[in-house]
C-alpha positions, -999 to +999 in steps of 0.1 A: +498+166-299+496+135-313+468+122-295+449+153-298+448+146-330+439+109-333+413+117-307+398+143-333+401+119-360+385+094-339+357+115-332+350+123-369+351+090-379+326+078-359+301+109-364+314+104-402+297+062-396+272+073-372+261+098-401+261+071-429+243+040-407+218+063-392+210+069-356+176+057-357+163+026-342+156-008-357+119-001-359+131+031-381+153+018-403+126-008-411+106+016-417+124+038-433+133+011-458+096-004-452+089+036-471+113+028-495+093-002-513+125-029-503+102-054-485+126-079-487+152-064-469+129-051-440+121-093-439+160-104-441+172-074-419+147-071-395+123-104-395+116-101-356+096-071-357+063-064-367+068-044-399+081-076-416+049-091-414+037-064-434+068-068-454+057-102-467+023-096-475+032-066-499+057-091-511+030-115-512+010-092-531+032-082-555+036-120-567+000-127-569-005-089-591+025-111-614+012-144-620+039-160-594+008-177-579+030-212-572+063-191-556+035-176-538+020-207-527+057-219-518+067-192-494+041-173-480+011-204-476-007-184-444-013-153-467-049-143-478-030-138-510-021-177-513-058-187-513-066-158-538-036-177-559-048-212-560-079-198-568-065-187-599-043-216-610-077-239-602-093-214-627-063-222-652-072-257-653-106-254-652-105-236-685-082-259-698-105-284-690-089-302-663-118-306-638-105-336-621-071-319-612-089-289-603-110-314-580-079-327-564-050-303-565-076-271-549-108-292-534-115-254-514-117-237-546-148-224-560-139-239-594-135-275-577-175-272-570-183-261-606-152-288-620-177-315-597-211-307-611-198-308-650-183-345-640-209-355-624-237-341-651-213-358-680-216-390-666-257-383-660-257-378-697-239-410-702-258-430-680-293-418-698-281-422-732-268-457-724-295-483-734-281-512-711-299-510-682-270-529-662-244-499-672-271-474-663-273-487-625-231-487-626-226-453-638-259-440-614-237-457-588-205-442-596-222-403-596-238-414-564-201-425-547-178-400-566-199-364-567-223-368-535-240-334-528-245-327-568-279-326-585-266-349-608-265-372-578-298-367-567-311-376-600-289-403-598-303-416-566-336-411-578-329-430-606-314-463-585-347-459-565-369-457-593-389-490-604-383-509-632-401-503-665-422-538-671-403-558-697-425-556-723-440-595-735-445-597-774-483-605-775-493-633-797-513-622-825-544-648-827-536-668-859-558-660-885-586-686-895-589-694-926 
């Protein structure tokens, strides 16, 4: 009688765990939890299957709808959601005015383009204002090397190509007879 009876509470314990764990598969459960919003567990429980992927890009997404653009960056750097992020921290510094760091740090943002032509049309300024001709040709030089591809550089190159004005010879007045 004994047995009979730790045979039935065998039997109910595991139907009793069975119950709790759930019978389903792995691609289930994932899914189930997948439902559920819990991304990250789908990724740390189940990171083999094919859900996860999708897993990490709604975890991807939801750092990117937060502002966690460098986390972002960090962990997930193959997402479309990673570009969409350094696109934003390059517009961060371009509106704080930090076009050469958006040049370097995100050189395949849009921003870095726009960062380049406002470098490049600051020193064009310079260069025309300056009233040394020597400084002119080095600054025309430096928009040529640094920002190639801008209009500032065309003007630039134009510029270097350009001839020179004629120095202008005082002319001697005829002295006056008297």
């Amino acid at each position: 009688m004994n047995r009979k009876i730790w045979l039935w509470v065998m039997a109910l314990t595991t139907l009793s765990a069975l119950m709790l764990s759930g019978c389903g598969t792995p691609q289930q459960k994932a899914q189930k939890l997948y439902d559920q919003g819990k991304y990250q567990e789908v990724v740390a429980l189940y990171p083999d299957l094919p859900i996860a992927v999708q897993a990490k890009e709604k975890i991807a997404e939801g750092m990117l709808n937060r502002g966690d653009y460098a986390r972002l960056i960090e962990f997930f750097p193959d997402s479309p959601y990673a570009v969409q992020a350094k696109n934003k921290l390059a517009e961060e510094l371009f509106n704080q005015g930090q076009y050469q760091d958006v040049i370097t740090q995100y050189p395949e943002s849009p921003h870095a383009k726009i960062a380049k032509d406002k470098l490049a049309n600051d020193l064009l300024t310079k260069a025309q204002a300056d009233s040394n001709i020597t400084h002119q040709k080095e600054i025309y030089e430096q928009i040529c090397v640094d920002y190639p591809g801008t209009q500032a550089a065309a003007a630039a190159k134009k510029a270097l190509t350009a001839p020179e004005p004629a120095k202008k010879t005082p002319v001697k007045k005829p002295a006056k007879r008297k």
